[in-house]
C-alpha positions as CSV (number, residue, x, y, z in Angstrom):
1,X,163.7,109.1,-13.9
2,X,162.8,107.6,-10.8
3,X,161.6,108.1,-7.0
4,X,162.0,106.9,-3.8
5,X,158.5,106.3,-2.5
6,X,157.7,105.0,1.4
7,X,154.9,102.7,2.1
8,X,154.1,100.3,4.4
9,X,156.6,101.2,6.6
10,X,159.5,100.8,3.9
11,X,161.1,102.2,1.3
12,X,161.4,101.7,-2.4
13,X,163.1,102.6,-5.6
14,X,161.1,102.4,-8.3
15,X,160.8,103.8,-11.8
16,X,158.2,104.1,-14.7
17,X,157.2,100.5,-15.3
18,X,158.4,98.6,-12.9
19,X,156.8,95.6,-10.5
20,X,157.1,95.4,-6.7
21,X,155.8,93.6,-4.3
22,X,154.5,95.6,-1.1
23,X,152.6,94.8,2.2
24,X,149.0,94.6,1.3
25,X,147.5,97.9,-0.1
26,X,143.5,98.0,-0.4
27,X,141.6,97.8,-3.7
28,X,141.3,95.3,-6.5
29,X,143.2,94.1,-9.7
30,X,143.3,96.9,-12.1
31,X,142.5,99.4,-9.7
32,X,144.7,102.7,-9.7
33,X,147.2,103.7,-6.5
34,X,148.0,107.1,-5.7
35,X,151.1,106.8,-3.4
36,X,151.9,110.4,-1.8
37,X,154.9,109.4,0.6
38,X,157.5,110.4,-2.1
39,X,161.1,110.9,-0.6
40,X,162.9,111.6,-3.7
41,X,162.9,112.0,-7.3
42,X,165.7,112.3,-9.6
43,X,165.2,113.1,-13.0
44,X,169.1,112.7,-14.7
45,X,171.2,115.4,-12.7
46,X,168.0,117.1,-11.2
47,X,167.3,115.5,-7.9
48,X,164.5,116.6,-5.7
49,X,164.9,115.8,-1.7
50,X,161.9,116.2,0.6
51,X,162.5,117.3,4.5
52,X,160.9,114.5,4.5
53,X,158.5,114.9,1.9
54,X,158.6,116.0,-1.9
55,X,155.9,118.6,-2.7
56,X,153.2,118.2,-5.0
57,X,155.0,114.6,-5.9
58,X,153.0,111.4,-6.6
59,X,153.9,108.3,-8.2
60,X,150.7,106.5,-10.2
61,X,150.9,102.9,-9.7
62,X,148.2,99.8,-10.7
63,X,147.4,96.6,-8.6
64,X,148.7,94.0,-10.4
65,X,148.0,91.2,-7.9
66,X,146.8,90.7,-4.6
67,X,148.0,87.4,-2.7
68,X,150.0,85.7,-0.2
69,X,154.1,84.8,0.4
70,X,155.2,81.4,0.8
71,X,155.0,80.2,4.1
72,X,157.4,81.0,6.8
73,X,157.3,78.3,9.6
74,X,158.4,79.5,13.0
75,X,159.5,76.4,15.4
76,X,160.1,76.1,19.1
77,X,161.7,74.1,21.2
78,X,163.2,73.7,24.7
79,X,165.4,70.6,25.3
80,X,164.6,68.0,27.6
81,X,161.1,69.6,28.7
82,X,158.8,68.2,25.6
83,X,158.0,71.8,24.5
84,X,157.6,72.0,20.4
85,X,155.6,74.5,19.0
86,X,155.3,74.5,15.4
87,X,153.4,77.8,13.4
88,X,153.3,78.6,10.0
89,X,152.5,82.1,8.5
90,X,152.0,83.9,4.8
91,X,152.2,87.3,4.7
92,X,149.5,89.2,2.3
93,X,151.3,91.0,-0.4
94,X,150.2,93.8,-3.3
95,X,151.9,93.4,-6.4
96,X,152.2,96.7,-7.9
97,X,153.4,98.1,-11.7
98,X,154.7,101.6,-11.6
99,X,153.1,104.0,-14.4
100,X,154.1,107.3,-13.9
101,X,156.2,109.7,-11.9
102,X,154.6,113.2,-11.3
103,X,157.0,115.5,-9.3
């Protein structure tokens, strides 16, 4: 069985007891998710599609981790002017463990 679940702007397949990493939810370590924004769930040859939602569907997940990526540095230049502009950033992240699928 497994779902296709939106959050934070994207979409994910995921499936009792998996990780995934997604932009930063709120809550703590241990803490319980309900996600709502479930697309699809397939269970074997039964597939459920939503227009654009699945009804009554949820998918029970727990915060692993909270943190941040590794650093992405963004650099600018123009030639021959002395321009240089050098930024780094790390985007927050919410490590998440899939525990259940309720359609």
């Amino acid at each position: 069985m497994y779902a296709i679940i939106r959050t934070g702007g994207k979409q994910y397949q995921v499936a009792a007891g998996d990780t995934l990493r997604v932009e930063k939810l709120q809550g703590d370590i241990g803490e319980t998710v309900e996600i709502n924004d479930v697309l699809l769930v397939a269970d074997g040859d039964a597939v459920k599609v939503g227009q654009p939602l699945v009804e009554g569907a949820k998918v029970i997940a727990k915060i692993a981790e909270q943190g941040k990526a590794k650093k992405v540095v963004v650099f600018k230049k123009k030639r021959r002017k002395g321009y240089q502009v050098k930024k780094g950033h790390r985007q927050q992240f919410t490590a998440l463990t899939i525990e259940e699928i309720a359609a």
